[in-house]
C-alpha positions as CSV (number, residue, x, y, z in Angstrom):
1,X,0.0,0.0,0.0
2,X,1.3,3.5,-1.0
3,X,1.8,6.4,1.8
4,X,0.6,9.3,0.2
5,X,3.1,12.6,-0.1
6,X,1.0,14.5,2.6
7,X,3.3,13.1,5.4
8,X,1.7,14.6,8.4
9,X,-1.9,15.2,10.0
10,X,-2.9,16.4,13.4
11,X,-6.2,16.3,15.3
12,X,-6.9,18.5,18.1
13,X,-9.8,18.9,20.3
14,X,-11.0,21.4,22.7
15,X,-14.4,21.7,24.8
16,X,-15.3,25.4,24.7
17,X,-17.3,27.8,27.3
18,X,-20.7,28.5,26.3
19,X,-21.2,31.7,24.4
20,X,-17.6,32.1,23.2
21,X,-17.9,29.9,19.8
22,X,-17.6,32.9,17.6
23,X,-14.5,34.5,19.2
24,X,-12.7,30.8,19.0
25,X,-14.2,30.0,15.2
26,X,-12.2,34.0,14.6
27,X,-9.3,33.3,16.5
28,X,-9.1,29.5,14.9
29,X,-9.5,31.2,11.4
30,X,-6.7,33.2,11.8
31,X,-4.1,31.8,12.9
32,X,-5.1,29.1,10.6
33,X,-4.7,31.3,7.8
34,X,-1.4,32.1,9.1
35,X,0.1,28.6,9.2
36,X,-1.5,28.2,5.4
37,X,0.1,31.3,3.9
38,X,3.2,31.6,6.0
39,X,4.4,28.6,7.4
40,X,3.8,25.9,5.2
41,X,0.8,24.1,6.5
42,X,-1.4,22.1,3.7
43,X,-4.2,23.6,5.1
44,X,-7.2,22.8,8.1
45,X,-10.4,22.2,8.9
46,X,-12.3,23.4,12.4
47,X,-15.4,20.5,13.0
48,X,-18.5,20.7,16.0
49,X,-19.1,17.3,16.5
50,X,-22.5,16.1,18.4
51,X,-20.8,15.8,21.7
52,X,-20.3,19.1,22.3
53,X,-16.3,18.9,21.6
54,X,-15.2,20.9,18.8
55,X,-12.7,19.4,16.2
56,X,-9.7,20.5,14.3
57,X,-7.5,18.6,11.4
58,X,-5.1,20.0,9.5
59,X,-2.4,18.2,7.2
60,X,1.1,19.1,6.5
61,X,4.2,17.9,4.6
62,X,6.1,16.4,7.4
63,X,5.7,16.4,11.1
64,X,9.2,18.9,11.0
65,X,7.0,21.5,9.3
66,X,4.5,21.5,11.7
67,X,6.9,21.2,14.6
68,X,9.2,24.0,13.0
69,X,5.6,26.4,12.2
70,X,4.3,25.8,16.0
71,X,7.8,27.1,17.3
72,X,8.1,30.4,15.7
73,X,6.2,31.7,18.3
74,X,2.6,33.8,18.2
75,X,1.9,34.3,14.6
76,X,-1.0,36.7,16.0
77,X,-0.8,37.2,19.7
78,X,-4.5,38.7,19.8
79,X,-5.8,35.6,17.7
80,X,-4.2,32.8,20.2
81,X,-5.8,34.8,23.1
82,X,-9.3,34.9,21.7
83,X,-8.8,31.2,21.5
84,X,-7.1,30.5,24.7
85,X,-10.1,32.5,26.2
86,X,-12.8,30.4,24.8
87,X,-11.1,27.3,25.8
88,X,-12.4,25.7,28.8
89,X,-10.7,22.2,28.3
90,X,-8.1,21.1,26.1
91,X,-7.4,17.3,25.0
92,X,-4.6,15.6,23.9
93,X,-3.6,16.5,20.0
94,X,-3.2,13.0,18.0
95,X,-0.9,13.0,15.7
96,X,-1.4,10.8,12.4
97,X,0.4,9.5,9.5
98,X,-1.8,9.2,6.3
99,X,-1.9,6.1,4.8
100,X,-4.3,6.3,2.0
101,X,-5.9,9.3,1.2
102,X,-9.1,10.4,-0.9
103,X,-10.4,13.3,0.2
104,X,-11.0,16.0,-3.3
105,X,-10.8,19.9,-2.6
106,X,-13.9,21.7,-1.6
107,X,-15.8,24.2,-3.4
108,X,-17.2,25.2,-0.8
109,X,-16.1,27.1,1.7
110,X,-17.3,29.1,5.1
111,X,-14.1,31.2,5.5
């Protein structure tokens, strides 16, 4: 079976206070938009699941260019602190090495 060339994913997950969705979905978005255009990242998605835990994934082409991205320090110090404000729990980050991949660019897109 082939490994695909997109070497790197990560999933994190936070539980958010009530009420502060919007200023974590803005802070999310932009720093987001920062790794994309300025440090190499293959782009992300942010997910709500049903149990109240919100989602992210993002893919990148080796776990050294996410590593190297995460340590330049605050890409937007206001953004990280909109997030960190709206967090009320954190969870472990998983870290995952694609094996086979099929997913097709969207059209669509809410940012």
């Amino acid at each position: 079976m082939e490994t695909p060339n997109a070497g790197f994913a990560a999933i994190y997950r936070w539980r958010l206070h009530p009420g502060m969705e919007d200023q974590f979905v803005e802070g999310w978005t932009r720093l987001s938009k920062l790794f994309l255009s300025e440090h190499g990242s293959l782009g992300s998605r942010l997910h709500r699941g049903p149990d109240g835990i919100w989602y992210s994934y993002s893919q990148w082409p080796s776990a050294v260019t996410r590593s190297d991205a995460f340590a330049s320090g605050a890409l937007d110090k206001e953004a990280a602190l909109l997030m960190q404000a709206a967090i009320a729990e954190s969870f472990p980050e998983i870290s995952l090495e694609p094996v086979v991949s099929l997913l097709m660019p969207t059209q669509h897109s809410n940012v």
